[in-house]
C-alpha positions in Angstrom: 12.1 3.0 -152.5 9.9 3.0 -149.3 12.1 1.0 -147.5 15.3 3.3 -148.6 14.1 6.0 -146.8 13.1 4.3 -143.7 16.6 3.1 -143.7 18.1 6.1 -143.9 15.5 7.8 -141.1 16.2 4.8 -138.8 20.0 5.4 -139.9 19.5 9.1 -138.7 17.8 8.4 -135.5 20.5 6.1 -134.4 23.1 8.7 -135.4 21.3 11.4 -133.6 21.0 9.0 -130.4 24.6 8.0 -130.6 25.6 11.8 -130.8 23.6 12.7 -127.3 24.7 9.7 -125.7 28.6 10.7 -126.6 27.7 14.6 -125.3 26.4 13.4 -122.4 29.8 11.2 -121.2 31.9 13.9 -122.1 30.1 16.3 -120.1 29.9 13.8 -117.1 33.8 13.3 -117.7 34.5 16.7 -117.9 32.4 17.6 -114.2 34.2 14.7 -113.0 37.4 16.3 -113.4 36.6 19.5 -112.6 35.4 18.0 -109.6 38.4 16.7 -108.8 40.7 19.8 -109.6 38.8 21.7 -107.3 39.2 19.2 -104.4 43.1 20.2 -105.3 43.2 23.5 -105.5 40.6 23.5 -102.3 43.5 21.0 -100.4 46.2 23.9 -101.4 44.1 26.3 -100.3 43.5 24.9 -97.2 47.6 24.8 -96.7 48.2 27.9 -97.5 45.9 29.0 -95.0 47.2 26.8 -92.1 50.8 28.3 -93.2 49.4 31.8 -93.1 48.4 31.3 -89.6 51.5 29.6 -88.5 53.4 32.6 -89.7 51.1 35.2 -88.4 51.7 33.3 -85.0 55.6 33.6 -85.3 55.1 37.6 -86.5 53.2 37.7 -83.0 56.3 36.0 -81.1 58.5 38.6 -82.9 56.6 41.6 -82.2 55.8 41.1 -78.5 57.0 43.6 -76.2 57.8 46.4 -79.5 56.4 49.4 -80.0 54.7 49.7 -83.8 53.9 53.0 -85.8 50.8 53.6 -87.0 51.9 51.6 -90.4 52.9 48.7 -88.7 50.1 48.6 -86.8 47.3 48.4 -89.6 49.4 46.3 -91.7 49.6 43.6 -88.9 46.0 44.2 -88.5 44.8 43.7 -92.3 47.0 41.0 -91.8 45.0 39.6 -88.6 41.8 40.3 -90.4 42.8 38.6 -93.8 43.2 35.3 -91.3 
């Protein structure tokens, strides 16, 4: 009977070990690709921001020389200052 039971406990202790050891590769798989979604959106995010300033730099070209109402004005502005 003794030796049942220390079975069983050495059965549950393995179990119980096995279960962590699965949680913790999941959760170092699931950083992992977090990780390297982030890196993606960061890269797209960096692109849009180069193609923002390409085509405040174009806007510039356009509006050289114009003369801009108030409305025109701030909107360029916010846009200068979103850059």
């Amino acid at each position: 009977m003794e030796l049942l039971v220390i079975v069983l406990v050495a059965i549950l202790v393995f179990a119980a070990l096995r279960a962590s050891r699965n949680r913790a590769v999941l959760s170092q798989r699931r950083s992992e690709l977090s990780s390297a979604e982030m890196a993606a959106v960061k890269r797209t995010a960096d692109e849009d921001v180069t193609v923002f300033g390409e085509e405040l730099q174009v806007l510039d070209t356009d509006l050289a020389g114009r003369e801009l109402d108030e409305g025109m004005r701030s909107d360029y502005q916010r846009a200068l200052d979103a850059y």
